[in-house]
MARBA-3410 file (N, C-alpha, C, O; in Angstrom, 1 decimal):
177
87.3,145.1,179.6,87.9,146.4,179.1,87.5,146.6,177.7,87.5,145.7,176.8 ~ 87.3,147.5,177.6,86.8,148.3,176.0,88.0,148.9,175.7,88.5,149.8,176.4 ~ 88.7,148.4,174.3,89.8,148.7,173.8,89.7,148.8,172.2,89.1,148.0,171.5 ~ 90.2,149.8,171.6,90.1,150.1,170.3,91.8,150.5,169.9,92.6,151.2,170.5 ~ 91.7,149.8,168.8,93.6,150.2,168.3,93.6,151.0,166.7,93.2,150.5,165.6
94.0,152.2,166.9,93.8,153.0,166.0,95.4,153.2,165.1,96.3,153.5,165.8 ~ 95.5,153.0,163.9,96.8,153.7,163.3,97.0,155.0,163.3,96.0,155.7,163.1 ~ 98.1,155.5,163.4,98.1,156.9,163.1,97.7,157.7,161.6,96.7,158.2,161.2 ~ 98.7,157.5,161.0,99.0,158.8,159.8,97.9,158.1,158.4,98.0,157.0,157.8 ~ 96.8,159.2,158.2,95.9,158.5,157.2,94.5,157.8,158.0,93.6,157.3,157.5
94.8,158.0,159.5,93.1,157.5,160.1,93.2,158.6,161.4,92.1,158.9,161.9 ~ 94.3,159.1,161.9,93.7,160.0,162.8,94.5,161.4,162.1,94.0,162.4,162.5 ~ 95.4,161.5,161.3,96.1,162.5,160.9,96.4,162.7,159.7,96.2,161.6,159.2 ~ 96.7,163.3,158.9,97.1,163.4,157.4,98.2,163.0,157.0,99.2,163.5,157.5 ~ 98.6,162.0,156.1,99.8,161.3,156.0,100.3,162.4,154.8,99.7,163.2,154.1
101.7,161.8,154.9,102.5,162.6,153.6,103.5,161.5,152.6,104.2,161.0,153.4 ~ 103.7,161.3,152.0,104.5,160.9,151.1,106.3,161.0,151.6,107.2,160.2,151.3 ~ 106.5,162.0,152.3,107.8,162.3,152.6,107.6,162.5,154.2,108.4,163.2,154.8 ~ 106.5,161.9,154.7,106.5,161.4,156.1,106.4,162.8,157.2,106.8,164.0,157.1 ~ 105.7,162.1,158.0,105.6,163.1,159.0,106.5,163.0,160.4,106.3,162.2,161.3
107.7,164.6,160.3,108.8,164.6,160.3,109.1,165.6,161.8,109.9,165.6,162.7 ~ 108.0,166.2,161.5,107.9,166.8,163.0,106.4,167.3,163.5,105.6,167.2,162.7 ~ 105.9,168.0,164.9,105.1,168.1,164.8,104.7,169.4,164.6,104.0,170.0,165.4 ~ 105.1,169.8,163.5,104.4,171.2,162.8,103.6,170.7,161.4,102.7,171.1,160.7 ~ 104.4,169.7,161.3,103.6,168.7,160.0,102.4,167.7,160.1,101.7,167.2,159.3
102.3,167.8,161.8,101.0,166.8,162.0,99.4,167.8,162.1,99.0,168.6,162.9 ~ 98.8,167.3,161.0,97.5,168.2,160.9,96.1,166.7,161.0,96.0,165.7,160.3 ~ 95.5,167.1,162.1,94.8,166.2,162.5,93.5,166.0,161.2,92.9,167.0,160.8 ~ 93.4,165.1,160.9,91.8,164.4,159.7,90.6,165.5,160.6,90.6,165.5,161.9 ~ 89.7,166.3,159.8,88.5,166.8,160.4,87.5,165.7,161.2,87.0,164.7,160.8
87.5,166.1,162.1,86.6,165.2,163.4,87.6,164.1,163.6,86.9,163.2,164.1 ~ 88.4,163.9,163.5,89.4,162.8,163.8,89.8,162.9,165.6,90.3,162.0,166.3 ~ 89.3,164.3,166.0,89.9,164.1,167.3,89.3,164.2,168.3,89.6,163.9,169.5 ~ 88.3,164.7,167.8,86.8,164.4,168.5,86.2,162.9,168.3,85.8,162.4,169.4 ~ 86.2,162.3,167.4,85.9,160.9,167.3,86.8,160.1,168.5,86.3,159.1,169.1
87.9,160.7,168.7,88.6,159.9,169.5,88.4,160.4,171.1,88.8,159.7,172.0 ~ 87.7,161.7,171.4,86.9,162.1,172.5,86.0,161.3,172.2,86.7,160.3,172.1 ~ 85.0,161.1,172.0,83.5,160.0,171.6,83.7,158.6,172.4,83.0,158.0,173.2 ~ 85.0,158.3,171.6,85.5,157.0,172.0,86.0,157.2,173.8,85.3,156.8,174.7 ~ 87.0,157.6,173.9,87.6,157.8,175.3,85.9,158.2,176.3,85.8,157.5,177.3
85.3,158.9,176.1,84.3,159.3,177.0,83.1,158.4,177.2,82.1,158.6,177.9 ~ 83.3,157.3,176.4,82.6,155.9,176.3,82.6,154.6,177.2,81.8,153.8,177.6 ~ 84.6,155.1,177.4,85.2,154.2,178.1,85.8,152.8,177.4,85.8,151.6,177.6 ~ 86.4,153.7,176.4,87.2,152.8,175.6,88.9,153.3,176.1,89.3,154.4,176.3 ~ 89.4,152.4,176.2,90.9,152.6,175.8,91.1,152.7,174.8,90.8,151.8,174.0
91.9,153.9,174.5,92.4,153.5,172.8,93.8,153.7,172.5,94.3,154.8,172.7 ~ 94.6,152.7,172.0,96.0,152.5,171.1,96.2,153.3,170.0,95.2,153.6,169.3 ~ 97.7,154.0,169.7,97.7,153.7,168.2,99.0,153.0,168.4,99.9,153.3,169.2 ~ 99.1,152.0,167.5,100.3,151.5,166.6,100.6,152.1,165.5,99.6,152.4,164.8 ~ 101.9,152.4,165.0,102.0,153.4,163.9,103.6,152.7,163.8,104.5,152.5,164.7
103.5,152.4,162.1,104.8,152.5,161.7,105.6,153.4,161.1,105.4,154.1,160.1 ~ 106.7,153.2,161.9,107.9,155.1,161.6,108.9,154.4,161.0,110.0,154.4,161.5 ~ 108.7,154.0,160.0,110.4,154.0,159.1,111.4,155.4,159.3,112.5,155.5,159.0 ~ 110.7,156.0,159.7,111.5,157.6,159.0,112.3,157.4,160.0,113.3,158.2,159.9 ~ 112.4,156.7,161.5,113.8,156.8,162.2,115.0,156.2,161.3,116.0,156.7,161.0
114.3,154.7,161.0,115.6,154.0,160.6,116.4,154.3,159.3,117.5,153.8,159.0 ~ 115.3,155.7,158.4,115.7,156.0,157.6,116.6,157.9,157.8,117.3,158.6,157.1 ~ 116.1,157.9,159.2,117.3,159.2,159.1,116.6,160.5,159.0,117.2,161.6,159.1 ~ 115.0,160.3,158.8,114.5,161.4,158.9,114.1,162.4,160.2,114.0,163.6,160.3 ~ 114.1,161.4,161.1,113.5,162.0,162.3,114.5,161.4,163.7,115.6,160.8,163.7
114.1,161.6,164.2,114.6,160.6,166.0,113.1,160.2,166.9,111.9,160.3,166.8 ~ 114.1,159.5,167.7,112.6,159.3,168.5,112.0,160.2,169.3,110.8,160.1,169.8 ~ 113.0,161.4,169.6,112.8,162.5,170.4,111.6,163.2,169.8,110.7,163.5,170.4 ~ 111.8,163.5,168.3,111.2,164.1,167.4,109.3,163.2,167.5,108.2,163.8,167.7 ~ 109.5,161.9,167.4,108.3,160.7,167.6,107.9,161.5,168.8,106.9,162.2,168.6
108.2,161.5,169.6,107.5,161.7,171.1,106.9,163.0,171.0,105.7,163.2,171.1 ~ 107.8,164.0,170.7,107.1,165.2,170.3,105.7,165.7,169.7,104.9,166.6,169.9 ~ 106.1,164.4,168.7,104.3,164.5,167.1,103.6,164.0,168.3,102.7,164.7,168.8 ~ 104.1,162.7,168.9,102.8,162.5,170.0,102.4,163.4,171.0,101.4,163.0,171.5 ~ 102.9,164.4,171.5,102.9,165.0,172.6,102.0,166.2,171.8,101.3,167.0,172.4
102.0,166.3,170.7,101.2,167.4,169.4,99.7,167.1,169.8,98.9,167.9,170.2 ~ 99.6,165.5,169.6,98.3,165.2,170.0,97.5,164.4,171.0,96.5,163.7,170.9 ~ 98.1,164.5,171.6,98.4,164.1,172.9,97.4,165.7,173.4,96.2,165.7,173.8 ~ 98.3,166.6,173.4,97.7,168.1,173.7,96.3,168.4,173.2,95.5,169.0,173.9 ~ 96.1,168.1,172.0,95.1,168.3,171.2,93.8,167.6,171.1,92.7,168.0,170.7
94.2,166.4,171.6,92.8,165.8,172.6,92.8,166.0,173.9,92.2,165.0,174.4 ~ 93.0,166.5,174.4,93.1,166.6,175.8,91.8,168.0,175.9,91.0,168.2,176.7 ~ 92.2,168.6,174.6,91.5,170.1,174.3,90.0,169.9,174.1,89.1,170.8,174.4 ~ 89.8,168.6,173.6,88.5,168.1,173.2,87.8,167.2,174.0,86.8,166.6,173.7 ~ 88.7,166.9,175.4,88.1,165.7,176.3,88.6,164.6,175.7,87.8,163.9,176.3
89.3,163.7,174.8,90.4,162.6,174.2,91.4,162.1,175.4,91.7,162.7,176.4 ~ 91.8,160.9,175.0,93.1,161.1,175.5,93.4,159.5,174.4,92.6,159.0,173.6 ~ 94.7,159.1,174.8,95.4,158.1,174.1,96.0,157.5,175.1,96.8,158.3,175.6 ~ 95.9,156.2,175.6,95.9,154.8,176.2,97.8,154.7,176.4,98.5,154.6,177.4 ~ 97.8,154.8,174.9,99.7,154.8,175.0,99.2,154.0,173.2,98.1,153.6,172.6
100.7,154.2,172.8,101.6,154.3,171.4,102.5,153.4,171.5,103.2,153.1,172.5 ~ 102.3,152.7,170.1,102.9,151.4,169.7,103.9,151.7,168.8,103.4,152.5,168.0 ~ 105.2,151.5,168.4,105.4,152.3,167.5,106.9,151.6,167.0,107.8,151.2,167.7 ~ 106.9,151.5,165.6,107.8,150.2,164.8,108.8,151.1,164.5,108.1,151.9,163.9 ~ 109.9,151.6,164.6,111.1,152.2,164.3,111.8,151.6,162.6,112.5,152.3,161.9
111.4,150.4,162.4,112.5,150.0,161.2,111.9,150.1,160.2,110.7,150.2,159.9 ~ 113.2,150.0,159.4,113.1,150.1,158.0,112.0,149.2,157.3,111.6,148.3,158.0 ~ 111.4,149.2,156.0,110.6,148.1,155.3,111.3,146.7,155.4,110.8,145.8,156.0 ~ 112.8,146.7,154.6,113.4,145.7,155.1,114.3,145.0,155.7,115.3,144.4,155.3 ~ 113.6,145.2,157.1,114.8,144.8,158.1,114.0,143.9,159.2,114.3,143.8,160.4
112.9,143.1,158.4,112.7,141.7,158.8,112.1,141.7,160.4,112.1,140.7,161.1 ~ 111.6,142.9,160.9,111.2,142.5,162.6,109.6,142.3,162.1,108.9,142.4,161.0 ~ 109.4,142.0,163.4,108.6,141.4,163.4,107.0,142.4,164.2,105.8,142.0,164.4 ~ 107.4,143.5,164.4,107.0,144.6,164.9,106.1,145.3,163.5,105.0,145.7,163.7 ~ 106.9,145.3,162.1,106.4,146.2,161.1,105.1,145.7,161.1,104.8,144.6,161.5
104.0,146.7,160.6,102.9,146.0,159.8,103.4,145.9,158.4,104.3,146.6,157.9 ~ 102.8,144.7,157.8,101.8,144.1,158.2,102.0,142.8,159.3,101.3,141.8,159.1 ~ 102.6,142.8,160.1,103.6,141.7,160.7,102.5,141.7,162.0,102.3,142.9,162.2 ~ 101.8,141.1,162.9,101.3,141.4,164.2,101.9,142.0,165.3,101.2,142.6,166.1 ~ 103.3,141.8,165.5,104.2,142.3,166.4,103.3,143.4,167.7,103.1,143.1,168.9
103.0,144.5,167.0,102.8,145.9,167.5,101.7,145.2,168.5,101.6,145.1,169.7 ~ 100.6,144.6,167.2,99.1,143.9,168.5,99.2,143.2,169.2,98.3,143.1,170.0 ~ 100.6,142.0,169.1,100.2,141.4,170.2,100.8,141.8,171.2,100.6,141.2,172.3 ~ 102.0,142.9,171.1,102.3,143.4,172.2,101.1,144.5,173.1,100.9,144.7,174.3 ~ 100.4,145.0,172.2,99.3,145.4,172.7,98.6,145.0,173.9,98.6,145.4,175.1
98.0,143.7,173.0,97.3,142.2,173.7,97.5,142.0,175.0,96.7,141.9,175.8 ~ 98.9,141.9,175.2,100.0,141.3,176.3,100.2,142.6,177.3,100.4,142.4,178.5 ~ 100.2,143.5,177.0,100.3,144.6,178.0,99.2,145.2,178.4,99.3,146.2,179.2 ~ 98.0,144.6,178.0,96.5,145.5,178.4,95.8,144.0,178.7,94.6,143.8,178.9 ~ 96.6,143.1,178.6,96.0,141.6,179.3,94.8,141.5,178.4,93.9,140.9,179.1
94.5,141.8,177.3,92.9,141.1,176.7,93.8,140.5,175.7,95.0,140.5,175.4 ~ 92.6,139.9,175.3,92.6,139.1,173.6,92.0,140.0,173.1,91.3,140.8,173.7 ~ 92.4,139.9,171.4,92.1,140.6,170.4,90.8,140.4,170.1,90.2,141.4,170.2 ~ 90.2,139.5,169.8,89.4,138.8,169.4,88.2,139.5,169.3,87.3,139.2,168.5 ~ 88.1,140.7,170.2,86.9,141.4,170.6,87.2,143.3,170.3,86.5,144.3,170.6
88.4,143.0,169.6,89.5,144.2,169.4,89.1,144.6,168.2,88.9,143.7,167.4 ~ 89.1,146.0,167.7,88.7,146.6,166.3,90.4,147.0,166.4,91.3,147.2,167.3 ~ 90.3,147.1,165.1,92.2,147.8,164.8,91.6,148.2,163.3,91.2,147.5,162.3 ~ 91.6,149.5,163.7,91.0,150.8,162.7,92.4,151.5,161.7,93.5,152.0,162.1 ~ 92.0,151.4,160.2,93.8,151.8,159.5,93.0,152.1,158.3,91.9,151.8,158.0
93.9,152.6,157.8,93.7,153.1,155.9,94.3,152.5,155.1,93.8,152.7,154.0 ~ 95.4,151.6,154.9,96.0,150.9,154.6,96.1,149.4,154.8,96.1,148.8,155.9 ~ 96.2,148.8,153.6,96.1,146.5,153.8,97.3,146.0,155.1,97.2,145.1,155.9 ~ 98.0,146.9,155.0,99.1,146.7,155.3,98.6,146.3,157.4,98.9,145.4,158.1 ~ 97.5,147.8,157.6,97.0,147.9,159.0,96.0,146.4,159.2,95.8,145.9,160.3
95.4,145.9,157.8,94.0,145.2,158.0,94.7,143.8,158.2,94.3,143.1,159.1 ~ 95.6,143.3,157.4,96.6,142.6,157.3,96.8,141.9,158.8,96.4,140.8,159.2 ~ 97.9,143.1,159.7,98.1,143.2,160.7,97.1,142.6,162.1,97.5,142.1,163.2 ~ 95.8,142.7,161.6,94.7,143.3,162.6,94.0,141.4,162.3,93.3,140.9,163.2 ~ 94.2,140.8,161.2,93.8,139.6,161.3,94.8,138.5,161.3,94.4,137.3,161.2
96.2,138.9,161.3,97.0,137.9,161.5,97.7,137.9,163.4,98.6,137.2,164.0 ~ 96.4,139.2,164.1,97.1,139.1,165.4,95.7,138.5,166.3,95.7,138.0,167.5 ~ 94.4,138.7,165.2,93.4,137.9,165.6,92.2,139.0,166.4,91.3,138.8,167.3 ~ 92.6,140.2,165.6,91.9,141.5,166.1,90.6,141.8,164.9,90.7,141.1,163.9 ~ 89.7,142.6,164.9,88.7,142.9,163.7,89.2,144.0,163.3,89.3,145.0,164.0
89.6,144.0,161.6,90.0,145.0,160.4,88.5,145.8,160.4,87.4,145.4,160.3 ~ 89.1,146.9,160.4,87.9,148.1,160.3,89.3,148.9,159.4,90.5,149.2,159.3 ~ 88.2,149.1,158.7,89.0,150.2,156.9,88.5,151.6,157.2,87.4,151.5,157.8 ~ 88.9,152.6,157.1,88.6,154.1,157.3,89.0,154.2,156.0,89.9,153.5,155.6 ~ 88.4,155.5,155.0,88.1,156.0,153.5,89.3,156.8,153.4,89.9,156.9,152.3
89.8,157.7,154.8,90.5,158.4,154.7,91.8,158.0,154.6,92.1,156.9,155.1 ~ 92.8,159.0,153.9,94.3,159.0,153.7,94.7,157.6,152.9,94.9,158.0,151.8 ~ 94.9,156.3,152.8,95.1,155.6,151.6,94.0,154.6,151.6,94.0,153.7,150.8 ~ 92.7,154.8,152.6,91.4,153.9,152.7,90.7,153.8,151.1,90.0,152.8,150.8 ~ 90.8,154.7,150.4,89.7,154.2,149.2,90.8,153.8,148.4,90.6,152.6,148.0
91.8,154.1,148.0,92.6,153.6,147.4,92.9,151.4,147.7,92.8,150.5,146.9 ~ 93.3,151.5,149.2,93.2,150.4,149.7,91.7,149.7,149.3,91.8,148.5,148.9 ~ 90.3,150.2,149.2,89.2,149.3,149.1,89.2,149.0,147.6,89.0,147.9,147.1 ~ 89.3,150.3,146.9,89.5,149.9,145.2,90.3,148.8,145.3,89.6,148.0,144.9 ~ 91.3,148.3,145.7,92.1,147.3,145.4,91.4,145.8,145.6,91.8,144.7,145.1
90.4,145.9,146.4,89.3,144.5,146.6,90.4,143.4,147.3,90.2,142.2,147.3 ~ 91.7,143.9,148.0,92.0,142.5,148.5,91.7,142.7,150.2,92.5,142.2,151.0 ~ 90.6,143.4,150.5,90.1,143.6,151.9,90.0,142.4,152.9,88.9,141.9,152.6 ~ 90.3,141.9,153.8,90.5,140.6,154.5,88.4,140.6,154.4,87.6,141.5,154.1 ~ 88.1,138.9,155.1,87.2,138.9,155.1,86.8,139.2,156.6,87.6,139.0,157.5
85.2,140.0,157.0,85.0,140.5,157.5,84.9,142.0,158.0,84.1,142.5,158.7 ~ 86.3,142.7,157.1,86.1,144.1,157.1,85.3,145.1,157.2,84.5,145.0,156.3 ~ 85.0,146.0,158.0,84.1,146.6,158.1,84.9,148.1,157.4,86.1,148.1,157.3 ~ 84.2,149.1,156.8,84.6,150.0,156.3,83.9,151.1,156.4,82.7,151.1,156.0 ~ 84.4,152.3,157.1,83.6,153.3,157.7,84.2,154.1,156.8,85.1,153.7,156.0
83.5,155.9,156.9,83.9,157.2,155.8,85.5,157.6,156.4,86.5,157.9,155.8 ~ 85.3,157.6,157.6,86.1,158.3,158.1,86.0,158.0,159.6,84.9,157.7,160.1 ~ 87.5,158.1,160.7,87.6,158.3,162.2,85.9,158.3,162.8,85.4,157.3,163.3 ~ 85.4,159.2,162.8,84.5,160.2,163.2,82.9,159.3,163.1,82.1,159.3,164.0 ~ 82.6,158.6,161.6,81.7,157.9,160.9,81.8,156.4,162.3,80.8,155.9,162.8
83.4,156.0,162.5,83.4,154.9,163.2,83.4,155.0,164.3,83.0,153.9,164.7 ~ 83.5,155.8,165.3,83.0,156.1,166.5,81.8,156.4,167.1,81.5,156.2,168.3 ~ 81.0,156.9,166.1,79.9,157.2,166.1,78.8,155.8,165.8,77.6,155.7,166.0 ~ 79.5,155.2,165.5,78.9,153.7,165.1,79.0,153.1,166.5,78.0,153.0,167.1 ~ 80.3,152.8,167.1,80.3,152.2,167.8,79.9,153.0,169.5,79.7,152.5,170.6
80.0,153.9,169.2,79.8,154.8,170.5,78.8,156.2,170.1,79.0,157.4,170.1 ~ 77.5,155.1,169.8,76.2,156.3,169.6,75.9,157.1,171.0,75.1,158.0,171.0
END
């Protein structure tokens, strides 16, 4: 099986500072959803894991979560996409599970529910926090430029091996010419 694990907010969608709260606020990255048609029409499976503090923090519900997914959910569907199924961390920064990134939690529940090893696995994010995640579950850190991606590569603490694409769109096209 051909499986790719994508983050959400900052590699397929525009992140916000004050979080994304419903889905009138989810505005997809340009080519971000077509990249993810590219991929699906390839015959990849694709994941996202995405961590949502904003339940445990009161901003949203999970009703509200399912909703943003169901935003795009619809919206690849429009472009020939689809999404495998959603991973998705509910807690706060500190409340110790083992689910948050950078924690593996999310991947190796992945792992375990789609029966592969990682090992052969890209887990695509904008953030250390996603690359972090992606080599402590034993998956390959792929960096995207968009939403906290250059910010994250200026920082130079990129795990070894990282691969770093412009954007969604740049890495699909790599792997699914």
């Amino acid at each position: 099986m051909k499986l790719v694990i994508l983050d959400r907010d900052g590699t397929i969608n525009h992140d916000s500072d004050k979080y994304i709260k419903s889905p009138e606020e989810f505005r997809p990255i340009k080519g971000s959803l077509e990249a993810i048609a590219r991929l699906t029409q390839a015959d990849y499976r694709v994941v996202v894991v995405t961590n949502q503090s904003g339940i445990a923090r009161g901003l949203f519900d999970a009703h509200t979560l399912f909703a943003i997914h169901d935003t795009l959910i619809r919206a690849l569907a429009q472009v020939g996409g689809r999404i495998d199924a959603f991973f998705f961390c509910p807690h706060a920064p500190d409340a110790g599970c083992e689910c948050r990134e950078p924690r593996p939690g999310m991947l190796i529940e992945v792992a375990r529910r789609f029966n592969v090893s990682l090992d052969a696995v890209d887990m695509v994010g904008d953030a250390q926090r996603d690359l972090e995640a992606a080599t402590a579950a034993g998956a390959r850190p792929v960096l995207v430029l968009t939403g906290n991606g250059a910010e994250t590569r200026a920082k130079g603490r990129l795990p070894r091996g990282t691969r770093v694409f412009p954007d969604l769109a740049a890495y699909a096209e790599h792997l699914a010419p």
